[in-house]
Each structure stands twice: as structure tokens, then as C-alpha cells.
N, C-alpha and C positions, 0 to 999 in steps of 0.2 A: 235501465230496462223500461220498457214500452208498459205503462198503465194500462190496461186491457177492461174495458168496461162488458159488464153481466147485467141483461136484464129480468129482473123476476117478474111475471105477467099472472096475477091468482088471484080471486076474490074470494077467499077464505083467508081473512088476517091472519091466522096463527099457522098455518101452511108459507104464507108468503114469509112472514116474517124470519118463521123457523129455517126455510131454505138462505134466509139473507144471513140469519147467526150464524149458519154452520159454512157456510163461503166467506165468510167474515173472516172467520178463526181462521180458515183453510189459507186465504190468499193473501195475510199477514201484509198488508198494505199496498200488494202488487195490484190489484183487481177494485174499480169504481164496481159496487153494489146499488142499482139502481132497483125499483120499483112500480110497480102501476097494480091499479085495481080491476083494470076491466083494459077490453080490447081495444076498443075506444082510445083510452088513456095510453096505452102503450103505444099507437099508431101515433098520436101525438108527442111523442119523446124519441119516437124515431125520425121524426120529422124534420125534429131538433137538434140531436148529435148522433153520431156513429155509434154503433152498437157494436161488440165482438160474439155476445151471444146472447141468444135469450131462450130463456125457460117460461115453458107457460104450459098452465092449465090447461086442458082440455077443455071441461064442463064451467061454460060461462054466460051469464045472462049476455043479450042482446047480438056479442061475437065470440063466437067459441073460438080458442086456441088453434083450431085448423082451418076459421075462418078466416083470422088473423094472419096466420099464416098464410095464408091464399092472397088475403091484400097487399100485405108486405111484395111476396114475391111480383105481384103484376103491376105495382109501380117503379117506374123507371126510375123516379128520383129519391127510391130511398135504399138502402145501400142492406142488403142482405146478409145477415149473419149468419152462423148454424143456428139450427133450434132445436131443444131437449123440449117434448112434450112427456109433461107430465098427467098423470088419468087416474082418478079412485078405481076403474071400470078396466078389465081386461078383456075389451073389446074387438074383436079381429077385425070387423068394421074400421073403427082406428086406426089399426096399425097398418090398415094397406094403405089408406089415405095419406097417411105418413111417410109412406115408402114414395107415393107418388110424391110427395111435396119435398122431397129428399132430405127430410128431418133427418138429423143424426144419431137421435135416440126417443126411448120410447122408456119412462117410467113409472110405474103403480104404486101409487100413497099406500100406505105409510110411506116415504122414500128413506132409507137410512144413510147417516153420514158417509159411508164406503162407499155405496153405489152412487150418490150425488156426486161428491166429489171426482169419481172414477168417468162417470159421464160427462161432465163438466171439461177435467183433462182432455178426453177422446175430442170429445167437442174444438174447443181451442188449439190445437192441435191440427182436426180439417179443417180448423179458420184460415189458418196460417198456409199449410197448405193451396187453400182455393187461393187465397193472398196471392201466394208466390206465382201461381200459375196464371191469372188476372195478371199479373205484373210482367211476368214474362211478352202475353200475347197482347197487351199493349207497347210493349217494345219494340216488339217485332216489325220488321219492313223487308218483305219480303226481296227485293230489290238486291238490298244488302245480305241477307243470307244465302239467294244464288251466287252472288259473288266471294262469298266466304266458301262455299262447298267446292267452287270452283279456282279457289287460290292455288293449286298445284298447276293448273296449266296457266299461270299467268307468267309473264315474263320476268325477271329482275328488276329492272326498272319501272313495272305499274306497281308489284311489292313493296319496289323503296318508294314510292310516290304514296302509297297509301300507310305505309308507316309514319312518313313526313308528316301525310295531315294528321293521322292519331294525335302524334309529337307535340302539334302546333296549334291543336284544337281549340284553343283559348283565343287563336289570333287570326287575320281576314290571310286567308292563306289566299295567294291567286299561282296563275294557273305557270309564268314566264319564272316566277319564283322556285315553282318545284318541279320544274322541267332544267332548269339552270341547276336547283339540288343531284337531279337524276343526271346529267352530264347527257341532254338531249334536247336537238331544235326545237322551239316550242311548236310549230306548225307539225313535226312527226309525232312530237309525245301527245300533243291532241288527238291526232288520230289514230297511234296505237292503244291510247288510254278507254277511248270509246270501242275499240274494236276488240281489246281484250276484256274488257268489265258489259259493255252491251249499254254503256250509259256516259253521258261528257260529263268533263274533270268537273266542271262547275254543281252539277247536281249530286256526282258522289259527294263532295265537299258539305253539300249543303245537307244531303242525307246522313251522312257522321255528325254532323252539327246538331242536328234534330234529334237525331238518336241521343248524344248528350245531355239534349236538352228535356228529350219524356224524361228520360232517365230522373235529374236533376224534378222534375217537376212532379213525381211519384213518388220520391223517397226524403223529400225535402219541403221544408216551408218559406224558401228564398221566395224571395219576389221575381215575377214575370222579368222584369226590368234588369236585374240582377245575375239573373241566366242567360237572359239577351250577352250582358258582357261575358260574361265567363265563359260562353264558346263563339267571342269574336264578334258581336254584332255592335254596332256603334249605337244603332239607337232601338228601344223596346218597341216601335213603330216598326221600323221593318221588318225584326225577327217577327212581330206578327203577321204579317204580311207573308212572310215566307212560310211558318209555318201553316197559317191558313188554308196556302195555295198545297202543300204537300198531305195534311192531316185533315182537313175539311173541318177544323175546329179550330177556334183561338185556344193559347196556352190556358189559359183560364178554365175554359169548359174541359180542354183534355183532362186538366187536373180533377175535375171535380165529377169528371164522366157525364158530362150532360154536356148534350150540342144543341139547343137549341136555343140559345140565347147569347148575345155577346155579351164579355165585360168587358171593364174600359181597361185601355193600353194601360200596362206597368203595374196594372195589379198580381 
């Protein structure tokens, strides 16, 4: 099971501490319990590693909890969690502020252990969900899902040609190969293959390949290098290559959601 880290963001020690004891006891080893004193200090630990959620104060010297929240969300490169804003102050001010900043929750000190924890769950909970849905809509290539919506009027043999590549997704599939699978001249299944999918054999091939390879590069910590082979590519220089020209990002940056910078091949 996935260690899930929690940040508590409060400049009142015995506040901060107490919500760390009682997530402590609550998340019996599953959940990193992190800390900061101030807005400041938290923007700098997000900077640093991934967060799953974080809890924060409202009422803080120099960046308040919603100011916080403000910077978080309008930086590209640091990776957004849910946020549980916690307030001494039952403020309606607040909570609209809140609503726009799509916080998750909104709770008033004293906080007791039932309501912490039950926000916390909720919390974690639309992590995982915004997760899944980010994941999905990075998958996604639109390309490929017309073609799949449209699998009922393709013929037999583009069917059996595109089961073929699923099949052999590992390996440099070409095109004399699984037109010879499909029991059809390669000069006709080239051009029933394009006339029925709206795309040549050679870029469906390489769009399944890609598709395996976000896939591979979003749910795994394999090397760039490594996914190169496993959906067929001889060397980590071309599948960058390829994928550049398709994603307009190296595997590197898709993985890590930032494009504007390269890293180097086979990382």
C-alpha cells in the first residue's frame, strides 16, 4: 500500500502538533506526517516532495493559509493536493474564499478527533480521485478513441491487425508482417487500414506504443530507457524522438508534468 504523505501547515505549536498526534495514532503507519511553521516554510517542502494533502491554518503571520493556497495553486511546478483549511474564526468571508480555491474542507479550532480524521478520509479520498482523472486525461489520444468508438464498422481484418499490434506491443511490429498475419496484400491492407481507422498502419503502431508507454511512465518508476524496450523500441534515443514529435514533451517532462525543459535521454 502507497504511503500517502499529510502536510500540517500552523503556527501555533500545540495546534500543529496535536493534529500530527491524532493522524499519527489514526494512520498507524500508512500516512508520512509532515510539518511547517509558517506559509513560507510549507511552500518550501512542497517544492521538495509531493504532498497528498495538506492542512493549514488560516490565521498566519506574513502568508495566511488562503494565501498559501493561492501560491500553491498558480505554480505550475508544484503538484497540488486537496487542502483542509483549518480557522479559530467562523468567518463567511473564508469560506467563500475557500469555495473558490476548491479547498475540500473547511474546519473551526477546537478540531476534535472525529471531525479531523473524517476530513482527512474525505480529503484523500478526492485525492485519489482528481489522481485517477489527471491520469486518465493524460492517456488519452484522441486519435485512438475515435477509433475505438468506431470499432463496429471496421472490417475483420483492421480488427485482426489491431489485436496483432496489442499482441506484439513489446516488439518492432512492421507493416508486410501483419498484413501476411491478416492473410492480405500489403499494398491493399495499407490502404484499407488508413481508409478504415483515418490514420497509416505505421502511426496507429506508434500511437499504441505511446499509449503504453504514458501509461508505463505514470504508474511506474522504470527508466525512460527501459520503456523504450518494453514496447519495442531498440534504442531510448528514438522512442524520444518519436515520442517528442507525437507528445510535444520528452518522456521525462511528460512524467513529471513540466515541459519546458529537456532531460537527458534514458533517464
Amino acid at each position: 500500500m502507497k504511503i500517502r504523505t499529510i502536510l500540517i501547515v500552523d503556527d501555533e505549536p500545540r495546534s500543529r502538533e496535536g493534529m500530527k498526534k491524532m493522524l499519527n495514532a489514526w494512520a498507524a503507519g500508512q500516512c508520512e506526517l509532515l510539518t511547517a511553521e509558517n506559509g513560507a516554510a510549507a511552500l518550501r517542502l512542497l517544492e521538495e516532495q509531493a504532498v497528498d494533502l495538506m492542512i493549514t491554518d488560516i490565521r498566519m503571520p506574513e502568508i495566511s493559509g488562503l494565501g498559501l493556497v493561492e501560491r500553491m495553486n498558480a505554480s505550475p511546478l508544484l503538484r497540488q493536493p486537496p487542502v483542509i483549511l483549518v480557522s479559530g474564526h467562523a468567518e463567511f468571508e473564508y469560506a467563500q474564499q475557500a469555495i473558490q480555491l476548491s479547498v475540500v474542507n473547511y474546519l473551526l479550532k477546537p478540531v476534535s478527533r472525529e471531525k479531523l480524521i473524517a476530513a482527512v478520509e474525505q480529503a484523500l479520498k478526492a485525492g485519489e480521485e482528481r489522481n485517477r482523472v489527471g491520469l486518465m486525461r493524460k492517456l488519452a489520444d484522441p486519435r485512438l478513441m475515435d477509433v475505438a468508438e468506431g470499432e463496429a464498422a471496421l472490417s475483420e481484418p483492421v480488427r485482426a491487425a489491431m489485436r496483432y499490434v496489442d499482441a506484439h506491443i513489446g516488439e518492432a511490429v512492421g507493416l508486410k508482417e501483419v498484413a501476411d498475419a491478416v492473410h492480405l496484400n500489403g499494398s491493399y491492407f495499407s490502404a484499407l487500414f488508413k481508409e478504415q481507422s483515418g490514420m497509416t498502419f505505421s502511426e496507429y503502431v506508434a500511437r499504441r506504443k505511446l499509449h503504453k508507454a504514458k501509461e508505463l511512465l505514470l504508474t511506474t518508476s522504470l527508466p525512460v530507457a527501459e520503456i523504450a524496450e518494453r514496447i519495442g523500441y531498440q534504442t531510448a534515443k528514438y522512442f524520444n524522438k518519436v515520442f517528442k514529435e507525437y507528445e510535444h514533451a520528452s518522456p521525462g517532462r511528460f512524467r513529471s508534468g513540466m515541459h519546458d525543459a529537456e532531460p537527458e535521454i534514458g533517464t
